[in-house]
C-alpha positions as a Markdown table, in Angstrom:
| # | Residue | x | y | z |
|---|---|---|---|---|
| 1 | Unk | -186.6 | -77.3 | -245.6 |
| 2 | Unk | -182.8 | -78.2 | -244.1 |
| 3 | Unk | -181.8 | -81.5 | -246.1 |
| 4 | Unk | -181.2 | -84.3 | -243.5 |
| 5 | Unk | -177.5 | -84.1 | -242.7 |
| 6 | Unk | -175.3 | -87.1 | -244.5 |
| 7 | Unk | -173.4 | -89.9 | -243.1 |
| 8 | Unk | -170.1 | -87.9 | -244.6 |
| 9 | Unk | -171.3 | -85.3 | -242.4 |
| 10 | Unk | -171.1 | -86.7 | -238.9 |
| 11 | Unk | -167.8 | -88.4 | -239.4 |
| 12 | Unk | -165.6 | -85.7 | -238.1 |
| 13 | Unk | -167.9 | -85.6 | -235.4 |
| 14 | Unk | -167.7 | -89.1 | -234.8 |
| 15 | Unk | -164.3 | -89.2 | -234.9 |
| 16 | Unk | -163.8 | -86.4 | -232.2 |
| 17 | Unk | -165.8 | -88.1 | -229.8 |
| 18 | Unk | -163.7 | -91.4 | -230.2 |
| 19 | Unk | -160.7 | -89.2 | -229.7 |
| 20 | Unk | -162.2 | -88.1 | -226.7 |
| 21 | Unk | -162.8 | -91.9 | -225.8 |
| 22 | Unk | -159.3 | -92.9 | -226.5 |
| 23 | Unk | -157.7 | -89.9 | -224.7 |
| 24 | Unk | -159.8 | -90.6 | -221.6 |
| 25 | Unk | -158.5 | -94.3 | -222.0 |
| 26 | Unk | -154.7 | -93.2 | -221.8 |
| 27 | Unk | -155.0 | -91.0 | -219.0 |
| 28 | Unk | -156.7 | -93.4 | -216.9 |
| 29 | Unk | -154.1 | -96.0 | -217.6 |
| 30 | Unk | -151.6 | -93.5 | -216.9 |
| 31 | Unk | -153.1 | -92.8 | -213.5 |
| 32 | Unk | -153.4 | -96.4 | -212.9 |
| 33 | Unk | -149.8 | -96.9 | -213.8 |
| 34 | Unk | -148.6 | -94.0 | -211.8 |
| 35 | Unk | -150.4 | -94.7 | -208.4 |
| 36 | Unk | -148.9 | -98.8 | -208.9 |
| 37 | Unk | -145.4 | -97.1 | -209.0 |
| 38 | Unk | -146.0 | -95.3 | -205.8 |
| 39 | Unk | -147.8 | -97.5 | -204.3 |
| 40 | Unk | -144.2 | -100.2 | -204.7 |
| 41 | Unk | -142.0 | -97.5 | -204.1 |
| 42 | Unk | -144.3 | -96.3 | -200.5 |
| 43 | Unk | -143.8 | -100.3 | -199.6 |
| 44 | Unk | -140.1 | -100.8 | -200.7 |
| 45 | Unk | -138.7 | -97.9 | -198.7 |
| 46 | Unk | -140.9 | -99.3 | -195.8 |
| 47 | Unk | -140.1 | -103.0 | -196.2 |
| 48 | Unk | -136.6 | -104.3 | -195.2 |
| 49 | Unk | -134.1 | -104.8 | -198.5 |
| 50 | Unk | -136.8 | -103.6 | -200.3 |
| 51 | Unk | -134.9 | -100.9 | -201.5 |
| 52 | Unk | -132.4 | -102.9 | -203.8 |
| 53 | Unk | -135.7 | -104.3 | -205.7 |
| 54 | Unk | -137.6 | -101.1 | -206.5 |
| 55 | Unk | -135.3 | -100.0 | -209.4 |
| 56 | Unk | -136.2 | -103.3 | -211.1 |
| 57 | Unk | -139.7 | -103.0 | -210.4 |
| 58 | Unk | -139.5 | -98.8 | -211.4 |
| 59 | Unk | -138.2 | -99.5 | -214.2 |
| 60 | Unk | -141.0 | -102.1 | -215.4 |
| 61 | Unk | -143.3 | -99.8 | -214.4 |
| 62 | Unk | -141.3 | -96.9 | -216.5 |
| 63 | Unk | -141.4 | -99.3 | -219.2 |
| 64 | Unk | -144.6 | -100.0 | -219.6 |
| 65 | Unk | -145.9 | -96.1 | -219.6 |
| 66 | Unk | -144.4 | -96.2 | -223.1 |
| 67 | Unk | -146.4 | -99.5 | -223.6 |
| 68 | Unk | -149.5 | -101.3 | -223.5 |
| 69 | Unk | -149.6 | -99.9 | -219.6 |
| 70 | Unk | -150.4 | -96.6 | -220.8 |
| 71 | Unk | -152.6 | -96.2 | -223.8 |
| 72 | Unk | -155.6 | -97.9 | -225.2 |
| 73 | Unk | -154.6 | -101.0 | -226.9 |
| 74 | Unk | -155.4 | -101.3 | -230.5 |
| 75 | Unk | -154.4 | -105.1 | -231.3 |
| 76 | Unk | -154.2 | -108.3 | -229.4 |
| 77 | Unk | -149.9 | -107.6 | -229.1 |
| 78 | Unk | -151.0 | -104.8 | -226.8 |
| 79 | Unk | -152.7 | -106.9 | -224.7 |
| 80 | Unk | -150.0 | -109.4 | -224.8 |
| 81 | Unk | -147.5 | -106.7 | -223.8 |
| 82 | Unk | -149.6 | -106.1 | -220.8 |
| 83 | Unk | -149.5 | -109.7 | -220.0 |
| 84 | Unk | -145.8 | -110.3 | -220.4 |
| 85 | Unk | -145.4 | -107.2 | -218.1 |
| 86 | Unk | -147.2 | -108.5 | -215.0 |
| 87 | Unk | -144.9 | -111.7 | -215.9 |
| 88 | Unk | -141.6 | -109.9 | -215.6 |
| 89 | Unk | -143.0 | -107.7 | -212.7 |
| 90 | Unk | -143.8 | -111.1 | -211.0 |
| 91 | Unk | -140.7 | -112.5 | -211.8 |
| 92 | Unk | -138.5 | -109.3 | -210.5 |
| 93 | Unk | -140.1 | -109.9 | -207.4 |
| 94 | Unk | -139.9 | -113.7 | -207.2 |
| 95 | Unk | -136.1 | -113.2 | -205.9 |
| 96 | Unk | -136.7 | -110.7 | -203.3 |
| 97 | Unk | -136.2 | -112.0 | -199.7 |
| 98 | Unk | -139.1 | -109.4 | -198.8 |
| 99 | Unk | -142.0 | -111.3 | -198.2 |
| 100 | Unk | -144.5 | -108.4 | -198.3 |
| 101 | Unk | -142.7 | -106.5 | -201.9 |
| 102 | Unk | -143.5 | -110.1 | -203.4 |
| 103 | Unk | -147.2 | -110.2 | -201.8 |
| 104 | Unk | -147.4 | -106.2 | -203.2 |
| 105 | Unk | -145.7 | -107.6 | -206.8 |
| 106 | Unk | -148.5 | -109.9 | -207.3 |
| 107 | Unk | -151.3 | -107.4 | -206.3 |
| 108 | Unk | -150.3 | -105.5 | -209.2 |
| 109 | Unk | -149.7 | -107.9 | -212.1 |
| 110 | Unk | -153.2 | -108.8 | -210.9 |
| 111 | Unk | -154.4 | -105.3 | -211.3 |
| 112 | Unk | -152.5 | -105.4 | -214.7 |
| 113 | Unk | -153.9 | -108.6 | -215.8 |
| 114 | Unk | -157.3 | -106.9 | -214.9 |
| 115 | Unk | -156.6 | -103.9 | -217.2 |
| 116 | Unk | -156.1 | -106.6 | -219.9 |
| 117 | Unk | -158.9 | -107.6 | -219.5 |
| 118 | Unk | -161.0 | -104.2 | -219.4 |
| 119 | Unk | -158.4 | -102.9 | -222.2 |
| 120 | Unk | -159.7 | -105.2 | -224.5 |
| 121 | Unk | -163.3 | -104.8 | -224.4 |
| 122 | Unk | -162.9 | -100.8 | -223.7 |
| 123 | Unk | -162.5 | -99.6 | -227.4 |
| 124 | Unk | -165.9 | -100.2 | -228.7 |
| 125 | Unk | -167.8 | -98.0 | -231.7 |
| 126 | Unk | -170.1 | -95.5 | -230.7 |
| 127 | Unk | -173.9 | -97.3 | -229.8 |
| 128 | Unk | -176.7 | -96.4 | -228.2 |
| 129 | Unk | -175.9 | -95.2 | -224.6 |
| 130 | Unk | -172.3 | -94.7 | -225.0 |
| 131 | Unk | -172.6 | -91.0 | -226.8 |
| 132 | Unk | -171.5 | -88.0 | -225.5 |
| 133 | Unk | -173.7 | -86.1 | -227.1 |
| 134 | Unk | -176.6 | -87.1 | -224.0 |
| 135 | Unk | -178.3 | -90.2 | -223.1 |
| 136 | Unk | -180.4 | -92.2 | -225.5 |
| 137 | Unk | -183.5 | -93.7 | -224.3 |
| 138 | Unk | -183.1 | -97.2 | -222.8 |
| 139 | Unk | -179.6 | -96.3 | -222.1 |
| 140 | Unk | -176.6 | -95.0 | -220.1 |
| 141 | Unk | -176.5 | -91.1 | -218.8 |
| 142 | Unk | -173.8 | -89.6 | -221.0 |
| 143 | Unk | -171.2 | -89.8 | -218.5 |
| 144 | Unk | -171.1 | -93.4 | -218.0 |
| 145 | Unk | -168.5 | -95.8 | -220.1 |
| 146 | Unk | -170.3 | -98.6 | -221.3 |
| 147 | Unk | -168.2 | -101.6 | -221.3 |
| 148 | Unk | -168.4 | -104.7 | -223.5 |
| 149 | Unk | -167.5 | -107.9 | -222.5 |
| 150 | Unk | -164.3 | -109.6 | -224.5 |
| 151 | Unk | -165.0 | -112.9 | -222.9 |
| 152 | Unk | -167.6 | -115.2 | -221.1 |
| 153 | Unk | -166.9 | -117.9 | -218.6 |
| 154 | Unk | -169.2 | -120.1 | -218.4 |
| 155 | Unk | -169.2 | -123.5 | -216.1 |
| 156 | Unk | -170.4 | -122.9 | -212.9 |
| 157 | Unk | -174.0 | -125.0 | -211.7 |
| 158 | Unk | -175.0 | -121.9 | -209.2 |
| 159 | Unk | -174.3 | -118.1 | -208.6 |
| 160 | Unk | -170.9 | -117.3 | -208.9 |
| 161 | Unk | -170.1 | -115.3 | -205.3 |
| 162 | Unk | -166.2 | -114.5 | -205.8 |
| 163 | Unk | -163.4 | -114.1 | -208.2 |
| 164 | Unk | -159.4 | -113.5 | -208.1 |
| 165 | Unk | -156.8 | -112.7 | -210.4 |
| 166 | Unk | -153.9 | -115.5 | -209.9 |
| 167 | Unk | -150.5 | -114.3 | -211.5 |
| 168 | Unk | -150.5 | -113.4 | -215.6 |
| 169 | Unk | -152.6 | -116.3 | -216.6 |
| 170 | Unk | -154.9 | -117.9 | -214.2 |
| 171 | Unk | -158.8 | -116.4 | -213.2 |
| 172 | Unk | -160.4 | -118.5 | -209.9 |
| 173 | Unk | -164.0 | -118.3 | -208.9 |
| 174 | Unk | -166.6 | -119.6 | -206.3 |
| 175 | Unk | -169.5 | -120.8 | -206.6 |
| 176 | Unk | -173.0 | -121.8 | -204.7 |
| 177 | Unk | -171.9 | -125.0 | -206.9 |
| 178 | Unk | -169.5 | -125.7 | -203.9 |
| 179 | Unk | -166.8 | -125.7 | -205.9 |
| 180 | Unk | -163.8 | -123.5 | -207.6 |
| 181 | Unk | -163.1 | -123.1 | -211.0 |
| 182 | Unk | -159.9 | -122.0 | -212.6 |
| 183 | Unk | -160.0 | -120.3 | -215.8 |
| 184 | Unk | -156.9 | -119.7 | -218.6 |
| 185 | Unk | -157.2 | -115.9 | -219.0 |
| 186 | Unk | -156.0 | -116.0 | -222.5 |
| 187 | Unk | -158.4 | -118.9 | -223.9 |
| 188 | Unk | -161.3 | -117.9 | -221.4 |
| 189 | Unk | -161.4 | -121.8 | -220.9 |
| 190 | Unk | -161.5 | -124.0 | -217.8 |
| 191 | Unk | -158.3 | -125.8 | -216.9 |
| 192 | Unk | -160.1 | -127.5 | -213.7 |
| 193 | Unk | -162.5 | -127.9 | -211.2 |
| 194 | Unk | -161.5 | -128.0 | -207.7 |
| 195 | Unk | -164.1 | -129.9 | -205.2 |
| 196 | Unk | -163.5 | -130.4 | -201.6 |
| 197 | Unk | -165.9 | -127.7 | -200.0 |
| 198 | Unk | -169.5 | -129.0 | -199.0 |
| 199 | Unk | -171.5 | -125.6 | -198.6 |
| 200 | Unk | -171.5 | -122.4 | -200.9 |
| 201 | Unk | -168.1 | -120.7 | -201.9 |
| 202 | Unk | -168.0 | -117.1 | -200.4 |
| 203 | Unk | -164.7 | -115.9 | -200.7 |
| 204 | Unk | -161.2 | -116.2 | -202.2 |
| 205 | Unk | -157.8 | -114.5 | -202.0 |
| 206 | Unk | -154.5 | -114.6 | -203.6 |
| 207 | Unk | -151.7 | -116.0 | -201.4 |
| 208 | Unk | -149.1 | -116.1 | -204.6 |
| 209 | Unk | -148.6 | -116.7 | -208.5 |
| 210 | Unk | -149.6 | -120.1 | -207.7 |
| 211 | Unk | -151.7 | -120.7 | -204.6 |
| 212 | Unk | -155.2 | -119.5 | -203.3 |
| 213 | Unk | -157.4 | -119.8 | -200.3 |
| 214 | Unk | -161.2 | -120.5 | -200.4 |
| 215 | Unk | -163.5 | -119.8 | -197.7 |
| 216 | Unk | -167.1 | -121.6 | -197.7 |
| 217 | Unk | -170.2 | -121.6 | -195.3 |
| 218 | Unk | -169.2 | -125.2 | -194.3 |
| 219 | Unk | -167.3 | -122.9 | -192.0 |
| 220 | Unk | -163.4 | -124.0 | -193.2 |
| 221 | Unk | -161.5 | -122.5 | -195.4 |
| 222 | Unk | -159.0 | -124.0 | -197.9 |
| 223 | Unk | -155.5 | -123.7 | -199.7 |
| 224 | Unk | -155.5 | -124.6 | -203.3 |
| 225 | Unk | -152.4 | -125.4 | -205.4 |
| 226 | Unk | -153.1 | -124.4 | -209.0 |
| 227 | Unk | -150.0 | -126.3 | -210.6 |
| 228 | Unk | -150.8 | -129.3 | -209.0 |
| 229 | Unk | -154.9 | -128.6 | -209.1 |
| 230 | Unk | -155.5 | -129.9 | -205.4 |
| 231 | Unk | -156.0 | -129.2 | -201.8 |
| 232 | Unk | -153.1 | -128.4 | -200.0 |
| 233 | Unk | -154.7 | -127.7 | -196.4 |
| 234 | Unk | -158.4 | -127.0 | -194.9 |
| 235 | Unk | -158.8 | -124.7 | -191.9 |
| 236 | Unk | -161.7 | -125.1 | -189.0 |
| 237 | Unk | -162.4 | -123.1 | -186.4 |
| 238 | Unk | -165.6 | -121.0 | -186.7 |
| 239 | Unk | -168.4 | -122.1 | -185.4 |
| 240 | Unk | -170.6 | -120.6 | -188.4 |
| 241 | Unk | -170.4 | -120.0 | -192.3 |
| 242 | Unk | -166.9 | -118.3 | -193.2 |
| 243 | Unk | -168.5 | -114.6 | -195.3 |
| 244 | Unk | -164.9 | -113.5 | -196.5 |
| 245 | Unk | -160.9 | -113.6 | -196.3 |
| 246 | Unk | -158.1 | -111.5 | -197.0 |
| 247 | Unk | -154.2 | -112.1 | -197.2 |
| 248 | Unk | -152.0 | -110.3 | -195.3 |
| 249 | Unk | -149.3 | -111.1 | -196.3 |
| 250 | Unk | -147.5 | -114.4 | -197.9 |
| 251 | Unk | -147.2 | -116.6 | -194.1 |
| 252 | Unk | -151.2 | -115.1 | -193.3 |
| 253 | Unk | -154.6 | -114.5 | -194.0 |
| 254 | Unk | -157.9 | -113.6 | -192.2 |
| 255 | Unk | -161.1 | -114.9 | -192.0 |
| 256 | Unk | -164.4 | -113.5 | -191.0 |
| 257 | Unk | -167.7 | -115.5 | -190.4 |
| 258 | Unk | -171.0 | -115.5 | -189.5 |
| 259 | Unk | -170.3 | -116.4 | -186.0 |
| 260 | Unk | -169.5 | -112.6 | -185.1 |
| 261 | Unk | -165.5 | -113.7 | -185.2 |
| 262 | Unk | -162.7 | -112.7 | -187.2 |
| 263 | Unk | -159.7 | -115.8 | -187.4 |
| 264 | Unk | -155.9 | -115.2 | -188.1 |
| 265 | Unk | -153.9 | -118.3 | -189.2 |
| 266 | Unk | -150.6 | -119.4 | -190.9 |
| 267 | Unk | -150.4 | -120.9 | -194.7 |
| 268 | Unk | -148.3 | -123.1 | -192.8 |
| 269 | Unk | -150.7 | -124.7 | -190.5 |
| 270 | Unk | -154.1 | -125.6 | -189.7 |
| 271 | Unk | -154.2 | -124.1 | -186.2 |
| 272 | Unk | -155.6 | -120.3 | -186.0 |
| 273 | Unk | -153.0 | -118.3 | -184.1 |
| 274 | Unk | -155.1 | -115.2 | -183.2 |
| 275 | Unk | -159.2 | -114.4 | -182.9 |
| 276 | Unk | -161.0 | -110.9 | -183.1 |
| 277 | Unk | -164.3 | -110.7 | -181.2 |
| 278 | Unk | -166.2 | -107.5 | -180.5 |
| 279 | Unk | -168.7 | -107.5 | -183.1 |
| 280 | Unk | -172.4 | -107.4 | -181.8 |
| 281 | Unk | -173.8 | -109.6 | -185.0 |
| 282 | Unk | -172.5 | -111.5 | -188.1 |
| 283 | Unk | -169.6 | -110.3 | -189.5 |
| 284 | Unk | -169.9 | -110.2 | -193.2 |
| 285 | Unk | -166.7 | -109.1 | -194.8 |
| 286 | Unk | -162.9 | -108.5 | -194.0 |
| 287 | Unk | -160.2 | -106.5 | -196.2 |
| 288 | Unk | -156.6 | -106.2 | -195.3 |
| 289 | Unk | -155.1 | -103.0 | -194.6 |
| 290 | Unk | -151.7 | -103.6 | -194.1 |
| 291 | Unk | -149.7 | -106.1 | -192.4 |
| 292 | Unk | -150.8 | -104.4 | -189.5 |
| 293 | Unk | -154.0 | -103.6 | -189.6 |
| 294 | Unk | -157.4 | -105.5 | -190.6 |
| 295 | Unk | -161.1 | -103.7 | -191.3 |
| 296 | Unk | -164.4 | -105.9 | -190.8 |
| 297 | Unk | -167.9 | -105.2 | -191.3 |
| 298 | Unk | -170.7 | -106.6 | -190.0 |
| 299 | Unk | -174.7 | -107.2 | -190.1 |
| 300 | Unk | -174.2 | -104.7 | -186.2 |
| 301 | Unk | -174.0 | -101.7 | -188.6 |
| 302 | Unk | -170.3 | -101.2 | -187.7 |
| 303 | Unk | -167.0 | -101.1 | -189.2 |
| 304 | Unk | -164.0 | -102.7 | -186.7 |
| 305 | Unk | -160.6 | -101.8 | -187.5 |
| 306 | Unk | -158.5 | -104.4 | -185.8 |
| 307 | Unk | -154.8 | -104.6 | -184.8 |
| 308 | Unk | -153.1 | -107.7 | -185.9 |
| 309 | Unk | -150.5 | -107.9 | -183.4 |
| 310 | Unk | -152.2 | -108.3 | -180.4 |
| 311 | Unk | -156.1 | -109.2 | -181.5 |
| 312 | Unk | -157.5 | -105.9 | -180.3 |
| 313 | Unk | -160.0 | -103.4 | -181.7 |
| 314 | Unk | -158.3 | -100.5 | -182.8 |
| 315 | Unk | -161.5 | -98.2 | -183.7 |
| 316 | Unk | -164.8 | -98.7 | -184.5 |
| 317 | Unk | -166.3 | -96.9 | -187.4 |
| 318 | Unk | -170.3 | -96.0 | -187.4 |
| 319 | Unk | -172.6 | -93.9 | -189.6 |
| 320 | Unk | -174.0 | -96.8 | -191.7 |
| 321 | Unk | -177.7 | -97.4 | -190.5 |
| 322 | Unk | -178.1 | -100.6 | -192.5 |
| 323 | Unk | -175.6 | -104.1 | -192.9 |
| 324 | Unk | -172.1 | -103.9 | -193.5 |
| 325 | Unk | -172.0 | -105.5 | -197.0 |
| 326 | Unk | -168.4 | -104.6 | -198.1 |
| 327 | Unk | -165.3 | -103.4 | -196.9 |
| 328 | Unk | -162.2 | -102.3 | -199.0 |
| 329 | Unk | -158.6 | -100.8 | -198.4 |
| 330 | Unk | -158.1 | -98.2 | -200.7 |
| 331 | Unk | -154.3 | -97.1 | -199.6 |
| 332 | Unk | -153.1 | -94.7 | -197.7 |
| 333 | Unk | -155.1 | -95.9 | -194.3 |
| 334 | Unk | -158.2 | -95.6 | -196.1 |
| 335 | Unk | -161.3 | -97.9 | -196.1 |
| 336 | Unk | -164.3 | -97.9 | -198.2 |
| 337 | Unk | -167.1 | -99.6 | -197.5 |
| 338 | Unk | -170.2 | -100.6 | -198.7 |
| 339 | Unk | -173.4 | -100.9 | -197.0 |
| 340 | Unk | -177.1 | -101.9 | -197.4 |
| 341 | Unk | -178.2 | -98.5 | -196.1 |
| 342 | Unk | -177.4 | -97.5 | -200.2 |
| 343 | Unk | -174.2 | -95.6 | -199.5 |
| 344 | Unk | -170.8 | -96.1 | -200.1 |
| 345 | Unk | -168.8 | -94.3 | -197.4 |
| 346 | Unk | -164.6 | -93.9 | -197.3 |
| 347 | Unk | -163.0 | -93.5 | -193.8 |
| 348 | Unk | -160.1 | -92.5 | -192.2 |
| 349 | Unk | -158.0 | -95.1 | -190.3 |
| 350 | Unk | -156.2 | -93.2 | -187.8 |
| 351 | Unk | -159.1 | -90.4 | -187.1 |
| 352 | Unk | -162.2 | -92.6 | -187.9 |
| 353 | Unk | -163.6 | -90.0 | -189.3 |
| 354 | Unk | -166.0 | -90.1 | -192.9 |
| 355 | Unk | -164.3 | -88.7 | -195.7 |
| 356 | Unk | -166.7 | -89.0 | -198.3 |
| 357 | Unk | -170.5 | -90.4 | -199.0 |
| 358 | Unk | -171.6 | -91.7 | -201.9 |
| 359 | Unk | -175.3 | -92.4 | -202.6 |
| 360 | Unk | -177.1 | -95.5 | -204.7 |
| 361 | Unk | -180.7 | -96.2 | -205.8 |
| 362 | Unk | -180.2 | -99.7 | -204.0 |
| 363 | Unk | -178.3 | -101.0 | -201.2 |
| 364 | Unk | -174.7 | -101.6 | -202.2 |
| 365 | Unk | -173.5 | -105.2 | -202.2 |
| 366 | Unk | -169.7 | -104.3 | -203.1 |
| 367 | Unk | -166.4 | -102.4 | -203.3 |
């Protein structure tokens, strides 16, 4: 009879597979890093003057692949490398004249600010589910990442429907409480409560390092200053709840609701300037594409694709047999979208055609 096998025993093994982890780790961040550097350099050669900013921002990004950018961090300095890298990648940007290069700037120190996040939690012992050896019972199949969370935030009175990263060091959220909360990344605590909406909080975007909108269904949406903690202006115009918004670019944002419209307007004034109709139902979420472009999805089964510049309907994507609950623009003309029929599909802007469909147990809520 085979004596059972000693802990000394499955160390090596043990250790292999965390190599394996950690290896994983660094090549995803690499990815991650890589595709941010092409997405600035795509935009800066695009973008007027652009081009004087993107060795600045290269070289940040060069930086970091030698940094906490690239590899799995192993102490809390790592994670404050990451950090202080959005920071200076925000700050690099901050003195362009490009409107759309700083909008792009602060998309990715929020994408790096989220790696911080995930970093930190991401290095975890072996435990039941996480093995690569095959699933344990109760737990994950063996080629799922299971992922601890570093922090909790805890606050809110009712569900918690949206969340953005603001600059290096601010976390907002919405809530069915009516109001927003905004969070110190680094603490995990709540620096304030903002209240003005009267209806649940369905949506929020990033306008800048300091400065978000909010949409609610009391059917307005607001602009919040997060240095000063207040209201800065609140938009009306839809005749129903507002479902979503998305910035496109630092002068203007759009809106979908519930009452089959989509809204364009300034951050300079209250007055929409532009309004999508051609939906047959509810619309139910809105991603920016480009400064160009704008994708909604609706409760009508259909994906729009809408030109900013003159309010039309560019295309109309359909295959979905359930509610639009999700849309998302994954570069390169590309959409995702997510949908109630339990798929996931990714389309083509300029063909309209389906690149790719994923499947779920249960209809999809996000993306």
């Amino acid at each position: 009879m085979e004596a059972p096998s000693s802990h000394a025993d499955a160390m090596p093994h043990m250790r292999q597979e965390q190599q394996e982890i950690d290896a994983a780790a660094r090549s995803r961040r690499d990815r991650v890093r890589l595709e941010m550097e092409a997405s600035i350099a795509r935009r800066a050669q695009r973008q007027p003057g652009g081009a004087a900013l993107l060795p600045t921002m290269t070289s940040l990004l060069a930086a970091s692949g030698s940094g906490a950018a690239s590899r799995l961090p192993q102490a809390a300095v790592g994670l404050e490398s990451l950090g202080g890298f959005a920071a200076r990648l925000e700050e690099a940007a901050s003195g362009s004249s490009d409107a759309e290069l700083r909008r792009v700037a602060v998309e990715v120190a929020g994408e790096l600010r989220k790696l911080q996040i995930s970093a930190g939690s991401s290095r975890t012992p072996l435990m039941a589910g996480a093995s690569k050896s095959g699933p344990v019972p109760g737990g994950a199949p063996e080629e799922q990442e299971v992922l601890t969370s570093s922090k909790t935030l805890a606050g809110h009175q009712d569900v918690v429907r949206c969340i953005t990263f603001v600059g290096s060091h601010w976390i907002v959220s919405g809530s069915d409480d009516k109001t927003l909360k905004v969070w110190d990344v680094d603490s995990g605590r709540c620096k304030s409560t903002l209240q003005g909406h009267t209806d649940d909080v369905c949506g929020l975007a990033c306008i800048d390092a300091t400065r978000v909108v909010s949409c609610s269904k009391d059917k307005s949406l607001r602009i919040w200053d997060l240095e000063q903690m207040r209201c800065l202006n609140c938009y009306t115009g839809h005749k129903r709840g507002v479902s979503g918004v998305a910035l496109l670019d630092l002068e203007s944002f759009v809106s979908s609701s519930l009452d089959r419209t989509l809204k364009v307007w300034r951050t300079n004034t209250a007055e929409a300037f532009a309004t999508f109709e051609g939906h047959q139902d509810a619309v139910t979420c809105v991603a920016a594409i480009d400064t160009e472009f704008s994708a909604s999805g609706s409760l009508d089964k259909t994906i729009r694709i809408w030109k900013v510049a003159d309010s039309s309907c560019f295309r109309t994507l359909e295959g979905h047999s359930h509610h639009i609950c999700s849309v998302s623009s994954i570069g390169e003309r590309r959409i995702a979208s997510a949908s109630k029929d339990k798929t996931l599909r990714m389309w083509c802007v300029d063909s309209g055609s389906c690149l790719a469909t994923v499947g779920h147990s249960k209809f999809v809520q996000c993306v």
